[in-house]
Each structure stands twice: as C-alpha cells, then as structure tokens.
NUKE-886625 format. One record per residue: residue number from 1; residue in one letter; x, z, y of N, C-alpha, C, CB in turn. Coordinates in steps of 0.05 Angstrom, whole numbers, padded with zeros to 5 digits. Atoms other than C-alpha are relative to their C-alpha. Glycine has a CB too. Example, Ala and Ser with C-alpha at 12.3 -4.5 7.8 and 13.67 -1.06 7.14 Angstrom:
2
PT_1_A_00018_00000_-00024_00246_00156_-00090_00018_00000_00024_-00020_00025_00001
PT_2_S_-00016_-00001_-00024_00273_00143_-00021_-00015_00014_00022_00009_-00029_00009
END
This chain:
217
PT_1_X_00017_-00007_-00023_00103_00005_-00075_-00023_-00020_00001_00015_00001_00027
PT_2_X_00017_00029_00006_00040_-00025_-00074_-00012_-00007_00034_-00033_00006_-00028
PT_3_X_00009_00007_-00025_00020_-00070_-00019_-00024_-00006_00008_00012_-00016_00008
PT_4_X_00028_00002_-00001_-00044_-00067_00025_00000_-00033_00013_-00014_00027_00021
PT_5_X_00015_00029_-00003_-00091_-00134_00029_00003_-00007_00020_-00026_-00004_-00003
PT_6_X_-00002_00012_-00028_-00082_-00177_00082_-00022_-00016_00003_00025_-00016_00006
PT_7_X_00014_00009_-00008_-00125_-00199_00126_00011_-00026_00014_-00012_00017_00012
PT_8_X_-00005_00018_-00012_-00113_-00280_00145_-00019_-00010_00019_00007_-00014_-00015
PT_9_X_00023_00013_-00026_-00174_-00288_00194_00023_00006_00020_-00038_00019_00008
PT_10_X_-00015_00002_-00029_-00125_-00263_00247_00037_00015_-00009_-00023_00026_00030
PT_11_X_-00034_00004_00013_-00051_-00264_00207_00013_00032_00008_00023_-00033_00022
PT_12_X_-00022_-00018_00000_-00037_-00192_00217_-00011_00020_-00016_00010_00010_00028
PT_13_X_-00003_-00014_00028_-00022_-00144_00160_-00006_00024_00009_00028_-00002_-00017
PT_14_X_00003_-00022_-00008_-00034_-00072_00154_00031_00016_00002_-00020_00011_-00017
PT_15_X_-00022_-00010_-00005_00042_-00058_00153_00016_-00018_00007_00009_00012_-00018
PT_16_X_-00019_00013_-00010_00104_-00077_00182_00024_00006_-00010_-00001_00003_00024
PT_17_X_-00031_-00011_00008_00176_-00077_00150_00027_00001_00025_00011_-00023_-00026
PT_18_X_-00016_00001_-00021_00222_-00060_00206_00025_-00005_-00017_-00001_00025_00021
PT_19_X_-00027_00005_00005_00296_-00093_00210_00026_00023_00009_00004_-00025_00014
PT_20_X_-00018_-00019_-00005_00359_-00056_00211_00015_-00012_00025_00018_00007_-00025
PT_21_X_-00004_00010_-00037_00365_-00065_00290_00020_00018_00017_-00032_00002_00019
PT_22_X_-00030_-00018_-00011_00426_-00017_00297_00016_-00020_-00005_00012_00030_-00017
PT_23_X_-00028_00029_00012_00472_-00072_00255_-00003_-00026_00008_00001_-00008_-00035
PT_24_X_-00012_00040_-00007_00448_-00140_00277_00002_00007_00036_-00036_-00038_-00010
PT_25_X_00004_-00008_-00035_00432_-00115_00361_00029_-00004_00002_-00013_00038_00013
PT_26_X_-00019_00006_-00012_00503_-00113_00376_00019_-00011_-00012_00006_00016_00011
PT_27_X_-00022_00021_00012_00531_-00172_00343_00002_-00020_00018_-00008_-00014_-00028
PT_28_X_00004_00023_-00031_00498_-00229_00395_-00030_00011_-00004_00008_-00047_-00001
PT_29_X_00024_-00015_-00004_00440_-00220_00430_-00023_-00014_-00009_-00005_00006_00027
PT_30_X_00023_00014_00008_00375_-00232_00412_-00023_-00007_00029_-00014_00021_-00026
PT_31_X_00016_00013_-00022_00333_-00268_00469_-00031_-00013_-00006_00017_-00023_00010
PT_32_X_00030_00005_00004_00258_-00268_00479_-00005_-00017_00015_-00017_00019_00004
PT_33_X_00018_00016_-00026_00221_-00325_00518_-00015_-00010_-00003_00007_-00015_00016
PT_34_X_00029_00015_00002_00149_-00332_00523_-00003_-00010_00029_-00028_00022_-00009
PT_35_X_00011_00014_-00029_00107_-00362_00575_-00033_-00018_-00006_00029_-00027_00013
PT_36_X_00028_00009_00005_00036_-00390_00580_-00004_-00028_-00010_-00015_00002_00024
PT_37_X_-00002_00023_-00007_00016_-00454_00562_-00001_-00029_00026_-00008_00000_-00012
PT_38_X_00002_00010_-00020_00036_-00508_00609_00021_00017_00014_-00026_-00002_00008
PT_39_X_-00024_-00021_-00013_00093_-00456_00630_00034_-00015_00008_00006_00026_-00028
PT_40_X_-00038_00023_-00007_00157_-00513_00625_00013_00020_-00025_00027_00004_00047
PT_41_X_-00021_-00014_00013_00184_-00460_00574_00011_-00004_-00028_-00008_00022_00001
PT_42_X_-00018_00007_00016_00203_-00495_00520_00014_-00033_00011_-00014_00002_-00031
PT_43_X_-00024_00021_-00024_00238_-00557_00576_00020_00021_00001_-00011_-00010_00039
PT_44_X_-00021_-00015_-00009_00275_-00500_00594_00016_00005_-00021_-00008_00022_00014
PT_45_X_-00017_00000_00010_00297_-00483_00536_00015_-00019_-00014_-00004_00013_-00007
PT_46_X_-00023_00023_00008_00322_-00544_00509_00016_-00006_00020_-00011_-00028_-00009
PT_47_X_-00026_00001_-00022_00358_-00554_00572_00024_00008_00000_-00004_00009_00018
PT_48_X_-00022_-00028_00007_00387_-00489_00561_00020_00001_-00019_-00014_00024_-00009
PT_49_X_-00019_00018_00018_00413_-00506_00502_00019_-00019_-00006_-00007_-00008_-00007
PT_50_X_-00020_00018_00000_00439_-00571_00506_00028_00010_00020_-00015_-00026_00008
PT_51_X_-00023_-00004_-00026_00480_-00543_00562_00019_00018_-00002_-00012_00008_00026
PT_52_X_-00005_-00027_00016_00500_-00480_00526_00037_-00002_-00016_-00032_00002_-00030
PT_53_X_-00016_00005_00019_00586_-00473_00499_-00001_00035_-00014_00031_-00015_00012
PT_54_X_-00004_-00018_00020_00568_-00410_00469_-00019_00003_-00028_00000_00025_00015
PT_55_X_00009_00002_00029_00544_-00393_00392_-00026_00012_00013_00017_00018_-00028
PT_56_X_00031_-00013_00000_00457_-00394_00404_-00010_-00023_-00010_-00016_00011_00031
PT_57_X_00025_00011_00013_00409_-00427_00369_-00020_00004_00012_-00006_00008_-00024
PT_58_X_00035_-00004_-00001_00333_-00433_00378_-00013_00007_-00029_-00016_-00031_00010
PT_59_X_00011_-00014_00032_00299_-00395_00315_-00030_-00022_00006_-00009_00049_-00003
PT_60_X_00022_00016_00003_00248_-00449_00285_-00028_00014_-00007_00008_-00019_-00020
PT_61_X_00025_-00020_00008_00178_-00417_00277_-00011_-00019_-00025_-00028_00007_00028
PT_62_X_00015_00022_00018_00129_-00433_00225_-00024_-00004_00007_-00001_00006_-00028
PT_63_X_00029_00002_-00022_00055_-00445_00240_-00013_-00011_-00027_00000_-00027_00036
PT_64_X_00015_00007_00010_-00004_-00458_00203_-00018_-00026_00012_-00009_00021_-00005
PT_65_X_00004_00022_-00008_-00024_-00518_00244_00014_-00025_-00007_00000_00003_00020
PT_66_X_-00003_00031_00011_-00031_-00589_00231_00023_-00012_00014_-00026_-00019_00005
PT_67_X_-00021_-00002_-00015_00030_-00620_00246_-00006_-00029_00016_00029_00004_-00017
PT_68_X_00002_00016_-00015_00033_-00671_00305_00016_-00023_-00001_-00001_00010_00018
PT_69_X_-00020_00027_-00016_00052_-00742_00317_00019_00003_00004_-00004_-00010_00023
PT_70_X_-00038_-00001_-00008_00138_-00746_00313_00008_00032_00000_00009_-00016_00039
PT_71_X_-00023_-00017_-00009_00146_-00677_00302_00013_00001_-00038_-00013_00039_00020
PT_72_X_-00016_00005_00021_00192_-00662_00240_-00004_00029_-00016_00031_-00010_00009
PT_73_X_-00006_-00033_00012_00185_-00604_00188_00014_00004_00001_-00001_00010_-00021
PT_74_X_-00024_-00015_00001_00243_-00555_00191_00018_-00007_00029_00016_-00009_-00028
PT_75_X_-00021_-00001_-00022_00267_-00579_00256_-00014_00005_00020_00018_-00023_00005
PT_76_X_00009_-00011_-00023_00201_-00572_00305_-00019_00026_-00006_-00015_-00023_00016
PT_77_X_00018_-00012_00017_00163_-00527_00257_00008_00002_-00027_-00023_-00013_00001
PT_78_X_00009_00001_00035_00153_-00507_00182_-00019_00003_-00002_00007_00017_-00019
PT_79_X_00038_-00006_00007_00084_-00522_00170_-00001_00012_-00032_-00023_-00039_00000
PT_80_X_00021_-00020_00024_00057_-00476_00116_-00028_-00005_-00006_-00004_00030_00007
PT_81_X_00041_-00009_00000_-00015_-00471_00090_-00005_00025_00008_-00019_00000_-00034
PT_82_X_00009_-00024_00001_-00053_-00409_00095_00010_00016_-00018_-00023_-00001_-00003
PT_83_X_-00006_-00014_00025_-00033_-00386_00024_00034_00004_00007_-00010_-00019_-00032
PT_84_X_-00018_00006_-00001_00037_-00406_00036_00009_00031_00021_00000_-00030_00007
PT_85_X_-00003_-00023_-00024_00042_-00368_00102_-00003_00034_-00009_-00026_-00007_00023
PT_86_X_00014_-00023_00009_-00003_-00306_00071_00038_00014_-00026_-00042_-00015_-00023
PT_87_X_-00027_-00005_00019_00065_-00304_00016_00016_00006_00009_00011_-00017_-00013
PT_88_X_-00022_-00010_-00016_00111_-00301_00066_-00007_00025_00010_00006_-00018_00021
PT_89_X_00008_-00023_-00018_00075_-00240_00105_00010_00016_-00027_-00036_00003_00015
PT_90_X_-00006_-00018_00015_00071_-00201_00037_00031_00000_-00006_-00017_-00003_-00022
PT_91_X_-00030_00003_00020_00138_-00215_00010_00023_00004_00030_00005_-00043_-00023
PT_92_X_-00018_-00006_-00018_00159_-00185_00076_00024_-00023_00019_00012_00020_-00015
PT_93_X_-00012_00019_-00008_00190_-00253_00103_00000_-00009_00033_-00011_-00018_-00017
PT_94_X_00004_-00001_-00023_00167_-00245_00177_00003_00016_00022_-00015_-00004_-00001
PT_95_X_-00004_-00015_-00023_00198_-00209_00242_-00028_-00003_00012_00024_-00010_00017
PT_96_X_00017_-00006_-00004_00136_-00223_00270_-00020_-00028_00002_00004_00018_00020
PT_97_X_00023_00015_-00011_00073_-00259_00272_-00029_00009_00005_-00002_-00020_-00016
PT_98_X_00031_-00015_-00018_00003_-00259_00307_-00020_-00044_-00008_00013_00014_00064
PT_99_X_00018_00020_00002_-00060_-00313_00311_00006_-00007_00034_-00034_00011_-00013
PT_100_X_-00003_00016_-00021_-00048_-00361_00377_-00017_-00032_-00002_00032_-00002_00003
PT_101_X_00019_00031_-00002_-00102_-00417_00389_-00014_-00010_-00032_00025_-00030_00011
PT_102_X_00017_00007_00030_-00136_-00408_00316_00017_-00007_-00018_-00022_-00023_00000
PT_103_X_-00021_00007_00018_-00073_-00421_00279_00024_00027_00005_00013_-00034_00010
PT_104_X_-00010_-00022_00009_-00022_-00369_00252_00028_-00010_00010_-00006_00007_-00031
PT_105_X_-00029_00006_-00014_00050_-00372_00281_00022_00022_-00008_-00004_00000_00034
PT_106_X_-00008_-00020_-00001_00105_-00326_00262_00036_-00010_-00006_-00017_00021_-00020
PT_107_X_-00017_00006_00002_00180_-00317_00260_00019_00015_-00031_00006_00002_00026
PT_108_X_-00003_-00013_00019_00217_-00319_00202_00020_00015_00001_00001_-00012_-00017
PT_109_X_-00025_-00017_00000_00270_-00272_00187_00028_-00014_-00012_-00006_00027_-00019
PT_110_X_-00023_00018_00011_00317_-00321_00153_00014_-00022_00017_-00012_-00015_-00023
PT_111_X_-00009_00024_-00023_00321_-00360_00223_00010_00021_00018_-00027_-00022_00015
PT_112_X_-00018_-00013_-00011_00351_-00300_00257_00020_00023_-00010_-00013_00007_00017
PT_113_X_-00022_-00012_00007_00383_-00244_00224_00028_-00011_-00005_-00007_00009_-00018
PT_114_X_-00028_00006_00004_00430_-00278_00191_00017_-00013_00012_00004_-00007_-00017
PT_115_X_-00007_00004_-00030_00452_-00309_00258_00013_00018_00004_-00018_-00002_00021
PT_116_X_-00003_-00020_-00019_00452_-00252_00291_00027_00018_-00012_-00030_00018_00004
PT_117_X_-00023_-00010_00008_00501_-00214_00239_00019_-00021_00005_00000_00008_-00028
PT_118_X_-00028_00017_-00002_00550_-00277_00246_00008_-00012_00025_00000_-00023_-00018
PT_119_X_-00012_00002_-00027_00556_-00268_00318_-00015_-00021_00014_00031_-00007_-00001
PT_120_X_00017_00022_-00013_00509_-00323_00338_-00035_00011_00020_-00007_-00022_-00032
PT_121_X_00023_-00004_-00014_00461_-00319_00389_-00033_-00002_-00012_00006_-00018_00020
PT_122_X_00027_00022_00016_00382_-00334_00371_-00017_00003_00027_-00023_00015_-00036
PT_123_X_00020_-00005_-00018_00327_-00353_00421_-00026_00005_-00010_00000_-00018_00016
PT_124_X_00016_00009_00022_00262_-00341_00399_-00024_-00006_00023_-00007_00024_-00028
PT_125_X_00021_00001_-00019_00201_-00379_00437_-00031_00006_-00010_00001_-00026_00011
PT_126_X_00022_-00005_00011_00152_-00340_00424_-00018_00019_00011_00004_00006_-00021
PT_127_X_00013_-00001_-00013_00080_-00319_00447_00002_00034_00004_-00020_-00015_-00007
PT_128_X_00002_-00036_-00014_00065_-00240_00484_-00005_00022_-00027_-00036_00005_00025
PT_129_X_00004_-00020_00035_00041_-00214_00412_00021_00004_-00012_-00017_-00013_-00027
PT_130_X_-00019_-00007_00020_00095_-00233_00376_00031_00011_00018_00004_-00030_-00021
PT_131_X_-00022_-00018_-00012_00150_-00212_00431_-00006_00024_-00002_00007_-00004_00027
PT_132_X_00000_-00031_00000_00117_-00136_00433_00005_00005_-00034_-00034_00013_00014
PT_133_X_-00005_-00011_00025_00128_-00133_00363_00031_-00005_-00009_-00018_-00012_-00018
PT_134_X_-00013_00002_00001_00192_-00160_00368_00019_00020_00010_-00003_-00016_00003
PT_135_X_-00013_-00019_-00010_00216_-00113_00420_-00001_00028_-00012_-00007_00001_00022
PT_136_X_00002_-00025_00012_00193_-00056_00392_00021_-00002_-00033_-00038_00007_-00004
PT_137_X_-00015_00005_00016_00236_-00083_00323_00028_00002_00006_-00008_-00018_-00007
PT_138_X_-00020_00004_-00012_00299_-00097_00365_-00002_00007_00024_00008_-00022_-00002
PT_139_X_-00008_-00014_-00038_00311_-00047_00431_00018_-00019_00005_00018_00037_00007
PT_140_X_-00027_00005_-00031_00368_-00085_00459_00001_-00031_-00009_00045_00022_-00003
PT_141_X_00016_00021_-00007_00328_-00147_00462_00005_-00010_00033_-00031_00010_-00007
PT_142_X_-00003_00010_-00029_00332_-00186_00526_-00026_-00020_00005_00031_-00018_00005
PT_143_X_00026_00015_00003_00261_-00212_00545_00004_-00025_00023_-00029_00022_00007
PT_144_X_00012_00019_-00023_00245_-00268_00592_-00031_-00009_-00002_00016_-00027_00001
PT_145_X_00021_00012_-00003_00174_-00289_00618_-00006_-00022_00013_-00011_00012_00007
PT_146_X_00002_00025_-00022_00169_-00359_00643_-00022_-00018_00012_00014_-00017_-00009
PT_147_X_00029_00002_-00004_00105_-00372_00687_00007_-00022_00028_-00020_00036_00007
PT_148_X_00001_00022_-00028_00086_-00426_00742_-00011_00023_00021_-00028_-00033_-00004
PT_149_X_00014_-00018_-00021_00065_-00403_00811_-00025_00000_00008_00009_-00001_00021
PT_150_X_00021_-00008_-00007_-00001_-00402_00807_-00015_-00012_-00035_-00010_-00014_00034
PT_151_X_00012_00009_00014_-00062_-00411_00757_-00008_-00025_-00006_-00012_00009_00003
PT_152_X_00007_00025_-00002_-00079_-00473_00779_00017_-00020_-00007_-00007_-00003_00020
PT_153_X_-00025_00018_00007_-00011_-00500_00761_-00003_-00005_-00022_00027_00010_00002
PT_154_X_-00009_00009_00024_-00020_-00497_00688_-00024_-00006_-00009_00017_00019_-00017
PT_155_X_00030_00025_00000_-00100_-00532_00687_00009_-00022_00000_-00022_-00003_00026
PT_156_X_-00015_00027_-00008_-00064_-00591_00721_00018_-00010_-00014_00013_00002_00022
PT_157_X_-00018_00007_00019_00000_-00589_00669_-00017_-00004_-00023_00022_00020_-00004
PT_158_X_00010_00008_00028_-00043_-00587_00609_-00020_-00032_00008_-00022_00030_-00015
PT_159_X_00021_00024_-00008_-00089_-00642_00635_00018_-00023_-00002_-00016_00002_00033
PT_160_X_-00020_00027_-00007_-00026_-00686_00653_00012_-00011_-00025_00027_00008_00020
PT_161_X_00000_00006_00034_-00012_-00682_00571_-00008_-00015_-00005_-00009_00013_-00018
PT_162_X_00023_00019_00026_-00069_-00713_00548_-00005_-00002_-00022_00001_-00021_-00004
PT_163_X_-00002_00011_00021_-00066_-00690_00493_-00024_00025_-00011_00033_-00005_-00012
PT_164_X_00021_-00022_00007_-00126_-00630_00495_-00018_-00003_00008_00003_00023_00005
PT_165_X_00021_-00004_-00005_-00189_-00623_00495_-00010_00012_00023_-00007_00009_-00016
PT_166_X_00017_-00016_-00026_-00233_-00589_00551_-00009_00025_-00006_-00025_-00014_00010
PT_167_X_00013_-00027_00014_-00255_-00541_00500_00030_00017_00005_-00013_-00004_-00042
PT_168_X_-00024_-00008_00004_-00178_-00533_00485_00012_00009_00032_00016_-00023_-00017
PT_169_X_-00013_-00002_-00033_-00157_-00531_00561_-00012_00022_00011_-00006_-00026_00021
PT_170_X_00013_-00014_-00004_-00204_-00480_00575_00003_00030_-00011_-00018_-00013_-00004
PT_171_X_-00002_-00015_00006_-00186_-00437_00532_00024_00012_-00004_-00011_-00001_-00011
PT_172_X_-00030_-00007_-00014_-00111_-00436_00545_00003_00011_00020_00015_-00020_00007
PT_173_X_-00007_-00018_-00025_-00120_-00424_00619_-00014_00023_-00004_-00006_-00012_00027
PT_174_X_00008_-00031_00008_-00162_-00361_00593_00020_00017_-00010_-00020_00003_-00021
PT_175_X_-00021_-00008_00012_-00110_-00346_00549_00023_00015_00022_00009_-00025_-00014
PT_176_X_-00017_-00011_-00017_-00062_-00351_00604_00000_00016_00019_00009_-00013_00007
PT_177_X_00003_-00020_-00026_-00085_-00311_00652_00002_00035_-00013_-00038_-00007_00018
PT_178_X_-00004_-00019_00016_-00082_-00257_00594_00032_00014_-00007_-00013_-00011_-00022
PT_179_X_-00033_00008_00007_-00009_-00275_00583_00012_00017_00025_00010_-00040_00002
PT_180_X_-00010_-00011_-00028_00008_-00259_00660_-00007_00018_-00006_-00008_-00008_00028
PT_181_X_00001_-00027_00005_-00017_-00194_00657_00010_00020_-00016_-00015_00003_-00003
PT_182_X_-00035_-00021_00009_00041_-00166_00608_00025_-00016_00009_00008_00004_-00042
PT_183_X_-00033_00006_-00015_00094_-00206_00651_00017_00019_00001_00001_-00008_00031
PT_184_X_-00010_-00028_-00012_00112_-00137_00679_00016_00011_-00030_-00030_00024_00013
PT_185_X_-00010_-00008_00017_00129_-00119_00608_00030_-00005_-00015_-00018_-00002_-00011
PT_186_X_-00023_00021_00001_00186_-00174_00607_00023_00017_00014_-00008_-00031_00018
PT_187_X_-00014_-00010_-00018_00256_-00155_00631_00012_-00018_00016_00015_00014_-00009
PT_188_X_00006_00020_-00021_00256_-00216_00669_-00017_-00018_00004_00015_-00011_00002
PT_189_X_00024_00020_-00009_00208_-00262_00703_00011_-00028_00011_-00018_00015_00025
PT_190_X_-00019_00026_-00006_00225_-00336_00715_-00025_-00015_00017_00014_-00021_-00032
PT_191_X_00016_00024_-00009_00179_-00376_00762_00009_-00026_-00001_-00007_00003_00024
PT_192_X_-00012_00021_00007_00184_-00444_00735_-00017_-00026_00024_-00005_-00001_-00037
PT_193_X_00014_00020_-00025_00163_-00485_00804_00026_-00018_00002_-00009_00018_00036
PT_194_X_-00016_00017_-00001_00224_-00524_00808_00018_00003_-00030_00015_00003_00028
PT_195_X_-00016_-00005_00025_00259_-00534_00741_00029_-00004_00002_-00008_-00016_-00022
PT_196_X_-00037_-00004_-00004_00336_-00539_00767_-00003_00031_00008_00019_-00024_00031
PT_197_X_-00005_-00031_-00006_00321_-00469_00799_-00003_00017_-00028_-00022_00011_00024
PT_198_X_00011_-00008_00022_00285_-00447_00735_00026_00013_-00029_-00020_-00028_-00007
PT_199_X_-00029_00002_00023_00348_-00466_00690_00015_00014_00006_00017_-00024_-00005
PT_200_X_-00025_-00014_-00010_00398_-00438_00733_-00003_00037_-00012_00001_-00004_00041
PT_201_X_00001_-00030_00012_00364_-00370_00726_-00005_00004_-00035_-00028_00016_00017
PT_202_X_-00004_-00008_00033_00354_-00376_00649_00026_-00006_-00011_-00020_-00016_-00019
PT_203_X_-00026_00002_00012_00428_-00395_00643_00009_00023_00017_00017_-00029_00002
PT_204_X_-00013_-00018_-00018_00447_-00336_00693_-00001_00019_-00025_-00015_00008_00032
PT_205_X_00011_-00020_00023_00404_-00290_00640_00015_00007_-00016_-00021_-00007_-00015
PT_206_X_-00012_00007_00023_00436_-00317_00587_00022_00007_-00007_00001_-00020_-00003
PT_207_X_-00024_-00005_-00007_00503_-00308_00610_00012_00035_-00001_00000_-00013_00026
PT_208_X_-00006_-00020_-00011_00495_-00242_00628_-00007_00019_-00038_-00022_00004_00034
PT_209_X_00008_-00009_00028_00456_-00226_00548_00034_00002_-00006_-00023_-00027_-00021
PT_210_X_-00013_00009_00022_00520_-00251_00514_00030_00013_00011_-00004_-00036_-00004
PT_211_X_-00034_-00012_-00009_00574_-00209_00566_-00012_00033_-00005_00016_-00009_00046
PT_212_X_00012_-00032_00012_00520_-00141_00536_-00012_00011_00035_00037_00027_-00018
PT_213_X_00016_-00008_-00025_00497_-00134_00617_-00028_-00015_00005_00018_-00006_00025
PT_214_X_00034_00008_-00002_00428_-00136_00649_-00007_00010_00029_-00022_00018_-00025
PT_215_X_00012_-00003_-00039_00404_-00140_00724_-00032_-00001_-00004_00011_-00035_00028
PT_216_X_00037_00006_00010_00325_-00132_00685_-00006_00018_00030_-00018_00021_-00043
PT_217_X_00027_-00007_-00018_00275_-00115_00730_00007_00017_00022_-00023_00016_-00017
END
C-alpha cells in the first residue's frame, strides 16, 4: 500500500491507522486528561499516581522540542527530531499526534497498547487534538478536562514559572481559552482551584474507570 506524503509543518498525516479498540478497551481502562496550560494537570497527575495501588501508568509522549533543564529522555519525554518523528508517523507508530506551541507532540502506541492488553491501566496527558483523536480510536475511553476557575488564573500560573516569554504567555492564554471551549466534550470536568479537592475527584474518576462505571456528565 502506498503511503501519502506527509505534511510536518503541522505533524498531521493524510491517514490514520486505527487500533483494534474492541480487544485492548476492556482489559483496563484507558484515561484521557488534558487541560490548558497552567491547568495543575500534570501535579495532579503525579499525585494520582504516586497514590495509586492499582496497575496504571502514565504513557510517556514524544515531542519534537528541545529538551529542558533536568528533564530525562524516556522518562519526561522522547525527544525526536523532525525526521525521526516524520518515521514514526509513516511507519504507523502513533495513536495520535497534532502540532501544540510550534512543536510536534504525539503518543506512541508502544506506551499503551501493550499495557492495556496486560491489564494495566494507561493515563495519557494529552492536549484537546490529540484526545479527539483518541476518543474517536478508543469509545470506552474515560476523558477528564482539568481547568482553573477562571482565565485569569492561568496568566498568573504561567507568569509564577518564569520560565516563558510574553510572546510565549500570550499565546497559551489564547490557546487556552480555545481549550475551554471543548471542555463540554470531556466526560468529566475537574476545576483545579484547590488541589486536595482536585485529586480527590481525579482519584474518585479513577476508581470508578477501573470498577468499568461512569457518573460522566
């Protein structure tokens, strides 16, 4: 079969290889959770985690960005190049990826399936693009959206970083206000204003993924 050219200005292909999402769906669940930047949503989920005695993981992404100060290949990221990345898309190696902040992001398939057949949970934190493509891959998905209570909340969190630009800050809270507007599409919503309340409900979620029930929306 021959495959069509990909376009890497904005990392998405003209086809998609869908997974066999009858056989891994009801082994353990598969768990979505995006959220804007400045959202607390990956605090939460390490929280979640550490706190966690049942079989889940966090599925590592890969990214075409430069990698930062202390973080570690293969454990906060797999940095790729462009070409690298572009290999993986053709050679069908990606549940899903999309372009997020001028850099390419996607998840691989080698960090959840084979989880998921061996009964192990996976989380995957990942942005509104690549969850609708996810869901639509895996129906019996369990989404979460995890957002602060207001706009102004996540100006003030990124600022308190220090570690972005004004150009960059600017164009996140655009971003995010883009983000909110498929919340609704989530089958749960987490306002992350206090992070003990925050947790409780993403371990309630969680709980509820891994007994096959759902109090969504």
């Amino acid at each position: 079969m021959s495959v069509p050219p990909v376009s890497m200005s904005d990392c998405l292909p003209a086809f998609t290889v869908m997974p066999d999402s009858e056989k891994l769906s009801a082994r353990a669940p598969l768990i979505i959770i995006s959220g804007p930047s400045g959202s607390g949503k990956s605090t939460l989920i390490r929280q979640a985690l550490s706190r966690q005695n049942r079989p889940l993981r966090l599925s590592i992404s890969a990214t075409t960005r430069e990698k930062r100060p202390g973080e570690r290949p293969g454990v906060d990221y797999y940095f790729l190049s462009r070409s690298e990345f572009e290999k993986e898309v053709l050679a069908g190696g990606f549940l899903e990826y999309a372009q997020v902040h001028d850099n390419c992001y996607g998840t691989l398939r080698r960090e959840v399936e084979p989880y998921l057949e061996k009964g192990i949970g996976v989380i995957l934190d990942i942005d509104v693009q690549g969850a609708e493509q996810v869901r639509r891959a895996y129906p019996h998905n369990v989404s979460i959206f995890v957002k602060a209570g207001s706009v102004d909340s996540y100006e003030q969190r990124l600022r308190a970083r220090g570690t972005e630009t004004e150009k960059a800050i600017e164009r996140r809270v655009t971003n995010a206000r883009q983000e909110l507007a498929l919340a609704s599409e989530y089958d749960y919503q987490v306002v992350n204003d206090d992070l003990g309340d925050a947790l409780a409900e993403i371990e309630a979620i969680i709980d509820l993924a891994f007994k096959g029930e759902s109090n969504a929306r």
